[in-house]
C-alpha positions as CSV (number, residue, x, y, z in Angstrom):
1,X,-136.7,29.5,33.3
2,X,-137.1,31.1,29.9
3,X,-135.8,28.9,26.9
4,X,-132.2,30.7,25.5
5,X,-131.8,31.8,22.3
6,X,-130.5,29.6,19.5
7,X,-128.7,30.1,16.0
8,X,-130.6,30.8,12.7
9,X,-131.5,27.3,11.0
10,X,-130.1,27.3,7.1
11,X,-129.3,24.5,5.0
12,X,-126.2,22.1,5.5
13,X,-124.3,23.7,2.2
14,X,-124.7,27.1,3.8
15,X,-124.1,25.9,7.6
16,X,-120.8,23.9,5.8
17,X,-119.1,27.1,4.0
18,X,-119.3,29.1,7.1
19,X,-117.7,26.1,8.9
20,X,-114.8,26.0,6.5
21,X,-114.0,29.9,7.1
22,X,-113.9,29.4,10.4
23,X,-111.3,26.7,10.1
24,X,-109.1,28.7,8.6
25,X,-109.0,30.9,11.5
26,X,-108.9,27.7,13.9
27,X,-106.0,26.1,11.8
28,X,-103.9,30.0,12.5
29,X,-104.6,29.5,16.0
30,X,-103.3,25.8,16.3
31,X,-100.4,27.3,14.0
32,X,-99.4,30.1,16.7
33,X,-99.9,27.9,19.3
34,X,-97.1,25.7,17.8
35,X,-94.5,28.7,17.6
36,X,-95.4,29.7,20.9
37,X,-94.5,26.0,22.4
38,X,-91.7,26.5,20.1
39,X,-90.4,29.8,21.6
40,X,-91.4,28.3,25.2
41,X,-89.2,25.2,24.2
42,X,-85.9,28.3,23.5
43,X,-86.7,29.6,27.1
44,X,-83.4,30.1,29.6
45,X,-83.9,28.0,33.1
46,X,-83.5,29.0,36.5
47,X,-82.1,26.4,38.9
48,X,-83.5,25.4,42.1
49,X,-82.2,23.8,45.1
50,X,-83.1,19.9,44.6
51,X,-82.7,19.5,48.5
52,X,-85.9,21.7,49.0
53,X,-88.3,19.4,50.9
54,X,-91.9,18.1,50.5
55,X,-93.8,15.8,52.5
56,X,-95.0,12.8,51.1
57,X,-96.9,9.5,52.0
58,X,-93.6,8.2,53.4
59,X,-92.4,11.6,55.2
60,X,-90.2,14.3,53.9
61,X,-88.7,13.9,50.1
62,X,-86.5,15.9,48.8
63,X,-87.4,18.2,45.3
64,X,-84.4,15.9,43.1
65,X,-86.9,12.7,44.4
66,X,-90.4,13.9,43.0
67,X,-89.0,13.7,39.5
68,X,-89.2,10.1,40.0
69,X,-86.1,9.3,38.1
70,X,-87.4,11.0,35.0
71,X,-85.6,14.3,34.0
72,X,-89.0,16.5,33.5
73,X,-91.3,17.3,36.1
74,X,-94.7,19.0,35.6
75,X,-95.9,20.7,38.7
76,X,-99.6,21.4,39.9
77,X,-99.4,24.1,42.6
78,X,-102.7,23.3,44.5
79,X,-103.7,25.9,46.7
80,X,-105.4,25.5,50.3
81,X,-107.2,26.8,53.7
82,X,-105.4,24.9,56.4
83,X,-108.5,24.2,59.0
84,X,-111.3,24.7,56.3
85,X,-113.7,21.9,55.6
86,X,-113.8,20.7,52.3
87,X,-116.7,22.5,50.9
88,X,-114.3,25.7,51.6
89,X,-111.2,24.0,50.1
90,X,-110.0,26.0,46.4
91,X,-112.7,25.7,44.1
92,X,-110.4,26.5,41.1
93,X,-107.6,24.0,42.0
94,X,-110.5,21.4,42.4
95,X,-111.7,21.7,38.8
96,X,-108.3,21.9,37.4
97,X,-106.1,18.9,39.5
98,X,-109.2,16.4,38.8
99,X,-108.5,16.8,35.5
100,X,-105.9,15.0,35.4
101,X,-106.0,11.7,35.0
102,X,-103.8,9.4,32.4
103,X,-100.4,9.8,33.6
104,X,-99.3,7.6,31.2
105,X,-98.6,9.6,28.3
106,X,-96.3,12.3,30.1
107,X,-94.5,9.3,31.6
108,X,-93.9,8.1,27.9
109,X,-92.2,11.2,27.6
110,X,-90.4,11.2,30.4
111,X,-92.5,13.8,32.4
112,X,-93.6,13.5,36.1
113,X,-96.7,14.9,36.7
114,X,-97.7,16.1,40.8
115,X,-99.8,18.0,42.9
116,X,-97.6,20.2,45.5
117,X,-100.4,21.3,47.9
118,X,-99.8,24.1,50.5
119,X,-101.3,23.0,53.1
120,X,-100.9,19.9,55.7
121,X,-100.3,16.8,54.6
122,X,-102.8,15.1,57.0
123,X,-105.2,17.6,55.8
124,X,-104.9,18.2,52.2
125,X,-104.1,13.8,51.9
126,X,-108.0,13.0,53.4
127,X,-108.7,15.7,50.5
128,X,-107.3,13.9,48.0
129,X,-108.3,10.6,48.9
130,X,-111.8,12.0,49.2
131,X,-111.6,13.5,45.7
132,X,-110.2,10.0,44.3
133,X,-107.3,11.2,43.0
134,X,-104.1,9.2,42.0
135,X,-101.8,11.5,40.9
136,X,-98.4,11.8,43.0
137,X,-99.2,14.5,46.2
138,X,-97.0,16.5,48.3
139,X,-97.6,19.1,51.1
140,X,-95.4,21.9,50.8
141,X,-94.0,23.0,54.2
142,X,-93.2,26.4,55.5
143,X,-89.7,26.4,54.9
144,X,-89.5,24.9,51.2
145,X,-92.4,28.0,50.0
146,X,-89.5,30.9,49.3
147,X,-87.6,28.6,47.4
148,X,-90.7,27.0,45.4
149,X,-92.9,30.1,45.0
150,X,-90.5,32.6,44.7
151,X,-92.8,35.4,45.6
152,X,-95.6,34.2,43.4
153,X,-99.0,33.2,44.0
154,X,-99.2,29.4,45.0
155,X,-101.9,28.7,41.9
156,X,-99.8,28.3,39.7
157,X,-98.4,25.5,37.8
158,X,-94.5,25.1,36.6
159,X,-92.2,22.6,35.1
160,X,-88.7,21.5,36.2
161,X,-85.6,19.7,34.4
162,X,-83.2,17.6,36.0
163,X,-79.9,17.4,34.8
164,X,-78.2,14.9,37.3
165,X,-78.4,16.2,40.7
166,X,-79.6,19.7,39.9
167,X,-82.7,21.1,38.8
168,X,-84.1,24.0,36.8
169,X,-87.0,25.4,36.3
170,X,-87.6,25.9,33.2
171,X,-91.3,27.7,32.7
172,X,-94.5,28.7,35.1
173,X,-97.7,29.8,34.3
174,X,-100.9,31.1,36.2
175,X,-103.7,33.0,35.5
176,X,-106.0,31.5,32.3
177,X,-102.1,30.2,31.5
178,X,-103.2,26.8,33.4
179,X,-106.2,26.1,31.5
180,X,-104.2,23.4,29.7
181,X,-105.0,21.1,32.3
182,X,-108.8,21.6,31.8
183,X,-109.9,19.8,28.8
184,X,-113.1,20.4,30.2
185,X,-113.2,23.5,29.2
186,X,-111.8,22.9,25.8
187,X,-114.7,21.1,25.0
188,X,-117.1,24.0,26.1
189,X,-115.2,26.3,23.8
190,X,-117.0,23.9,20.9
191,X,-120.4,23.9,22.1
192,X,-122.8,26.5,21.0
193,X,-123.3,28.2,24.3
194,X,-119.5,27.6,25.3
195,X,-118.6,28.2,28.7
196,X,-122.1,30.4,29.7
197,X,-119.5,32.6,31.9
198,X,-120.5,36.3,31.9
199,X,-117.5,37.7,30.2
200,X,-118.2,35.4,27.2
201,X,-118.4,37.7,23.7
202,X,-121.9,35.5,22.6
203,X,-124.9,36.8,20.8
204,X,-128.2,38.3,22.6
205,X,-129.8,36.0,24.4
206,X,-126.9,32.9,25.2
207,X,-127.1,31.5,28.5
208,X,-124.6,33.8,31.1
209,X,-125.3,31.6,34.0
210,X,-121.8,31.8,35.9
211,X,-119.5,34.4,36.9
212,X,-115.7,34.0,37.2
213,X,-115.4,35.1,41.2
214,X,-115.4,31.2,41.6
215,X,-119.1,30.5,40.9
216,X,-118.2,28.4,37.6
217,X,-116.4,26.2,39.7
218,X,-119.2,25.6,42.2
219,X,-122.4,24.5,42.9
220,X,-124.7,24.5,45.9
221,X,-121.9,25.8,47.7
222,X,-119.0,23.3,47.0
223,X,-116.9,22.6,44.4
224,X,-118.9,20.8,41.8
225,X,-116.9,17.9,41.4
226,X,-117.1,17.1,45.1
227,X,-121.3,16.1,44.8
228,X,-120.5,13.0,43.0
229,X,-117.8,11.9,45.7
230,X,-120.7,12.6,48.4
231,X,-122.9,10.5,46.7
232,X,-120.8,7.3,46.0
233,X,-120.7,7.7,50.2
234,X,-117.2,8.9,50.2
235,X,-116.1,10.9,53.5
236,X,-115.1,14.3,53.2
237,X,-113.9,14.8,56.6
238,X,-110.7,16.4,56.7
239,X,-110.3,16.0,60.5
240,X,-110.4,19.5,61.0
241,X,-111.7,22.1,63.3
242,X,-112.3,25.7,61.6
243,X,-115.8,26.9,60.7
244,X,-117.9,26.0,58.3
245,X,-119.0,28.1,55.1
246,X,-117.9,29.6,52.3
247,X,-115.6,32.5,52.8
248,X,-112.8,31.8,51.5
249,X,-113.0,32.2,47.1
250,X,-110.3,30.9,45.5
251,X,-110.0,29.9,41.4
């Protein structure tokens, strides 16, 4: 494996002054970032029918319930492949609901964070309790997907007010929109060789090692985060019955 490229070596006054332009630029893009939230926050609600039901631990729960008694609800639409094992289970919804950890802090703010997963709850539950998660999970039956999705893609993520006994919803995003919930790859963005996925604008020579069909979710053939699970002994048997392999691409 050849050794990648690296930057120029100069001195720490030099390396500093180039630092501080580029802050300027970084502190415009924090600054746009806060009038976009703003204009989000100035956004006109739909409303949705808080009957619509979910399935939780405990059976059926109505939409009004997930909230949790708090009036904002964050939803994680987590995509799925009813009869896959889990190595064929949505690479991209993998990486982004295992992100999510701290509940806390939304719940400070009186925001109710979930997973509704489209798939069956005996199913996509062993997933989640393979994965670790805590984070509140519903399945998403048949009959409640018109009124949830709308005619949208299930990987998607949305928030919800409550105002009583009704509910609104009040924003959805999808697409590179729900890489809020990846801090992961925030973090990569600082790094010299940043994500290493092939679309990446980054000099000659920069590491390219993953393409965004999925592959930057994966490894050996399974969502990455799921290796670590395997090897703390954890069961990833979903009790189901399909074929194994891989596919089924999903991010």
């Amino acid at each position: 494996m050849s050794t990648p490229a690296t930057p120029p070596i100069t001195d720490r006054q030099t390396w500093q002054k180039q630092l501080d332009d580029l802050r300027q630029r970084e502190k415009a893009h924090t600054r746009e970032g806060d009038a976009i939230a703003a204009a989000r926050r100035r956004l006109p609600m739909v409303e949705v029918d808080p009957t619509t039901h979910l399935i939780g631990a405990a059976g059926p729960v109505p939409l009004l319930d997930v909230f949790e008694g708090r009036t904002q609800l964050f939803a994680s639409y987590h995509m799925w492949h009813t009869g896959r094992p889990a190595a064929d289970q949505c690479v991209g919804c993998t990486f982004f609901t295992g992100q999510v950890l701290e509940l806390s802090y939304l719940h400070s703010r009186d925001v109710t964070f979930a997973v509704f997963c489209q798939g069956p709850v005996e199913e996509t539950t062993r997933y989640r309790d393979f994965m670790g998660w805590q984070a509140p999970w519903y399945s998403v039956p048949t009959e409640s997907l018109d009124a949830l999705a709308a005619g949208r893609a299930f990987g998607m993520k949305a928030c919800y007010l409550r105002q009583g006994s009704r509910v609104f919803e009040t924003y959805w995003t999808t697409g590179r929109g729900v890489e809020a919930m990846a801090p992961s790859y925030g973090l990569l963005d600082m790094t010299v060789y940043g994500r290493q996925e092939d679309w990446e604008d980054s000099p000659e020579g920069w590491p390219r090692r993953f393409r965004t069909n999925g592959d930057q979710f994966r490894l050996n053939g399974r969502p990455t985060s799921q290796w670590s699970r395997l090897a703390a002994g954890r069961d990833d048997d979903l009790g189901t019955t399909g074929p194994t392999g891989s596919e089924h691409h999903c991010h």
